[in-house]
C-alpha positions as a printed Julia matrix, in Angstrom:
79×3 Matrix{Float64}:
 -2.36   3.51  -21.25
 -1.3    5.26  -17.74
  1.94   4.11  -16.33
  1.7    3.68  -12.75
  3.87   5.72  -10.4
  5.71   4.4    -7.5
  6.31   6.04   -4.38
  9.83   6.51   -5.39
  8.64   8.6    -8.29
  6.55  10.69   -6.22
  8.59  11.74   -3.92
 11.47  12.81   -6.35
  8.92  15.19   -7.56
  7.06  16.25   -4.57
 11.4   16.81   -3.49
 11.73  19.03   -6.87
  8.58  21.14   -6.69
 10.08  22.02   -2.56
 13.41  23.11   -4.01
 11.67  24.63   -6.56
  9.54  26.76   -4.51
 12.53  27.47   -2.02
 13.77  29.82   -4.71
 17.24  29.14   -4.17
 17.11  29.32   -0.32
 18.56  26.7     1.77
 16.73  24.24    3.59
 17.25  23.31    6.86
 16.81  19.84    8.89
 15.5   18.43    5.48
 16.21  14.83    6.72
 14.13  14.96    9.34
 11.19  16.4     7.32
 10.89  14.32    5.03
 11.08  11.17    7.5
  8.17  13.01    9.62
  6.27  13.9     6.52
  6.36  10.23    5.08
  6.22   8.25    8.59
  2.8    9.77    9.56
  0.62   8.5     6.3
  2.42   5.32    6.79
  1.69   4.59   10.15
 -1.83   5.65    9.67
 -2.42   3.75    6.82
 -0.71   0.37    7.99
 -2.98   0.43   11.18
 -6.17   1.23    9.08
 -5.64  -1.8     6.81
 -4.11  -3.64    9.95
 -7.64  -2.85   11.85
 -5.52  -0.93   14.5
 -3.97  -4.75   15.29
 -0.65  -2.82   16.72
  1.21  -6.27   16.77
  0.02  -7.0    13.42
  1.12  -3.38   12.0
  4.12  -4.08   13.5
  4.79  -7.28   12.36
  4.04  -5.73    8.45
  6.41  -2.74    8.9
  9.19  -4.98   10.23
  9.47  -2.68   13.64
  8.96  -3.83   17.05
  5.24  -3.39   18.89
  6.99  -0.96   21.53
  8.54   0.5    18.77
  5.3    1.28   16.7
  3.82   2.36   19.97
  5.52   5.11   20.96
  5.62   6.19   16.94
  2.0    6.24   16.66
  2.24   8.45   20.11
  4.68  10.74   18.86
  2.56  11.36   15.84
 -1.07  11.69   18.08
 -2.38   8.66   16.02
 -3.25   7.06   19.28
 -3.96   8.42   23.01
């Protein structure tokens, strides 16, 4: 039987392989990375299953409408 993996899981090792293939040489900014790198699928997938509702999306990611907004701008998910 497959055990599931939860997001958690994947990123630790998604995390490993990049420091793995860094080969010892520093990252930079890695904070902000990462939070672009994971917001992005997030956002797009909360407003497909959302039916690009914005308010609903919102209201499911616990952020404000303005909020999600100007997120989805900054990440050209809407014009």
């Amino acid at each position: 039987m497959r055990t599931k993996k939860t997001i958690e899981d994947c990123i630790q090792e998604n995390l490993e392989a990049y420091f793995k293939d860094l080969g010892g040489v520093e990252p930079s900014a890695l904070y902000d990375m990462i939070l672009r790198a994971v917001e992005r699928p997030l956002l797009d997938v909360v407003m497909k299953h959302a039916d690009s509702n914005q308010s609903r999306a919102a209201e499911w990611l616990g952020i404000n409408r303005n909020t999600l907004h100007r997120k989805l701008q900054e990440h050209q998910l809407i014009k």
